[in-house]
C-alpha positions in Angstrom: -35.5 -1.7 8.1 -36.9 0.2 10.5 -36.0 4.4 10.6 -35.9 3.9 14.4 -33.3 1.1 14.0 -31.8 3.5 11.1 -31.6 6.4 14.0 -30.6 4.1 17.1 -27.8 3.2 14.9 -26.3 6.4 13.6 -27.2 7.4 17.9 -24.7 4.5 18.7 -21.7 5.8 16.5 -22.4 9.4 17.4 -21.6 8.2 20.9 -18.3 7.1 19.9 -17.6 10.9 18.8 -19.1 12.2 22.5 -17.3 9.6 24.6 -13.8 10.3 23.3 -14.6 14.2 22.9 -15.8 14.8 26.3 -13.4 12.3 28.1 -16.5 10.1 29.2 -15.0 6.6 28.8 -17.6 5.0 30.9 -20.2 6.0 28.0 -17.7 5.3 25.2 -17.2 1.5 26.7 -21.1 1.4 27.2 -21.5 1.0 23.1 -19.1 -1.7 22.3 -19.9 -5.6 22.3 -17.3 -7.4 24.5 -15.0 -8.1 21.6 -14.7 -5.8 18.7 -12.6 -6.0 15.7 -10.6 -2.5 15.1 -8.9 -1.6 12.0 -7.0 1.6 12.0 -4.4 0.3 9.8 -5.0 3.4 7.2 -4.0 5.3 9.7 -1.0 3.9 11.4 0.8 0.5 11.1 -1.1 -1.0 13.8 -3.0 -4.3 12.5 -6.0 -5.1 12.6 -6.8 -7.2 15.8 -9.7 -8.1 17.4 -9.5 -7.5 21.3 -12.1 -6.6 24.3 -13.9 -3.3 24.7 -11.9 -3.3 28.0 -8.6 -3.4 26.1 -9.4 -1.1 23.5 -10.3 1.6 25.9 -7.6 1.4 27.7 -5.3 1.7 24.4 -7.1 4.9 23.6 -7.1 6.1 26.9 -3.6 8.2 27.0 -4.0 9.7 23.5 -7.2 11.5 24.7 -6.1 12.3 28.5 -2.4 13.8 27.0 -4.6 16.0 24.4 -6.1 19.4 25.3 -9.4 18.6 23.2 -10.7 16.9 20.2 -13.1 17.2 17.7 -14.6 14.4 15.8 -17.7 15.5 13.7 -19.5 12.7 12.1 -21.9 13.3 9.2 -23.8 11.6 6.5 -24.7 7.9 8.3 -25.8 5.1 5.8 -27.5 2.6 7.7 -28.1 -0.9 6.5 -29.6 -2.9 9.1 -30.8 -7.1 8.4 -32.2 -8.0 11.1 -30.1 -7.9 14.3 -26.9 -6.7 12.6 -26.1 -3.8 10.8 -23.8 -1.6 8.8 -22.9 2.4 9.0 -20.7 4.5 7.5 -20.2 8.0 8.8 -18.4 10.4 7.2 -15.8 12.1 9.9 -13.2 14.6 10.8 -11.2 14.2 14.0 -9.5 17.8 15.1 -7.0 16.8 17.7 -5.3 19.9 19.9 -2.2 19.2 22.2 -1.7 22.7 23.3 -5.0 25.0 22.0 -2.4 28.5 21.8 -0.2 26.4 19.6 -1.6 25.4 16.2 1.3 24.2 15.0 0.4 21.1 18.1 -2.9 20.4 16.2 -3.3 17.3 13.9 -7.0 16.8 11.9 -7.9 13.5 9.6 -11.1 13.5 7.5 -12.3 10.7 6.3 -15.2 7.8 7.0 -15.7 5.0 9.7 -17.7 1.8 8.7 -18.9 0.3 11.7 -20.7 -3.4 12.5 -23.1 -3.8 14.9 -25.5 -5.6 16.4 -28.9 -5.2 18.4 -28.5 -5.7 22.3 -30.6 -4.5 25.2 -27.0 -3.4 26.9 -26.7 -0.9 24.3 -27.3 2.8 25.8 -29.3 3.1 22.1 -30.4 -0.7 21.5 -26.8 -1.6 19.5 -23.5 -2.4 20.2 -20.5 -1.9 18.3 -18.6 -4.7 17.1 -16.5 -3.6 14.6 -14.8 -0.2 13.4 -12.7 0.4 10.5 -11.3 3.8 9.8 -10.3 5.2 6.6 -8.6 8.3 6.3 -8.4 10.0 3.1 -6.7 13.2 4.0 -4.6 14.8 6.6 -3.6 18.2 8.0 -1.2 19.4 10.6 2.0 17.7 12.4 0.7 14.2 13.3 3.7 13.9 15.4 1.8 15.7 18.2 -0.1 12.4 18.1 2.8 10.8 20.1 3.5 13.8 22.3 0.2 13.7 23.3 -0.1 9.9 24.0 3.0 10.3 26.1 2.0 12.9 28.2 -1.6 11.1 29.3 0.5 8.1 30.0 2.4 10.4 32.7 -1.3 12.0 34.0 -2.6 8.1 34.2 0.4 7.4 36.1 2.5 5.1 33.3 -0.7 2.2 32.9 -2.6 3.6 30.8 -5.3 2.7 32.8 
């Protein structure tokens, strides 16, 4: 195991955090595989499904356009990488602000992503994500806003979400 591969790795899930955080979709789409297997279900009741990067983007798309700004600070990567797959786990904390002169419209989790992925020239660092499960282990603030904010980015996208 390489330390580049070790870096280009923790680069590829650091992307995840820069995509969503500054609304650049394009570059969040350009570090998933075509299908990826997401697994929020410590978070919300949704299942864990396997779908295309095209569908998952869109899902996340009216969360992030309805809220004001976000936050997600990754730390701490293990990398385990065997040959051209590999494993991380980042530590994280996702601050999410529907109205920034409101605090009682903000909503953070802490806790850690473990991500799969594997080694591909179309990745913007040399990997692709094919997998991401997040596990929350604490929360803070009205996650209620969460809905609000999806809600209203569904109204800015014009109702598809797309």
């Amino acid at each position: 195991m390489s330390v580049e591969d070790q870096l280009a790795v923790a680069e590829t899930v650091y992307r995840y955090a820069t995509g969503i955080d500054t609304r650049d979709f394009e570059l969040y789409r350009s570090i998933f595989a075509p299908e990826v297997a997401i697994d929020f279900s410590s978070y919300s009741d949704r299942e864990p499904a396997t779908v295309t990067a095209e569908a998952w983007v869109a899902s996340v798309l009216p969360l992030f356009c309805g809220l004001d700004a976000t936050q997600h600070s990754m730390t701490n990567p293990l990398v385990e990488v065997d040959g051209d797959g590999a494993r991380c786990r980042m530590y994280m904390q996702a601050h999410h602000v529907h109205r920034p002169d409101d605090p009682t419209s903000w909503f953070t989790i802490g806790g850690f992503y473990d991500d799969t992925l594997v080694r591909s020239a179309d990745g913007p660092a040399g990997w692709l994500i094919t997998g991401v499960t997040l596990t929350v282990l604490w929360r803070r603030g009205d996650a209620d806003i969460m809905v609000a904010a999806a809600a209203d980015g569904r109204d800015v996208l014009g109702g598809s979400g797309s």
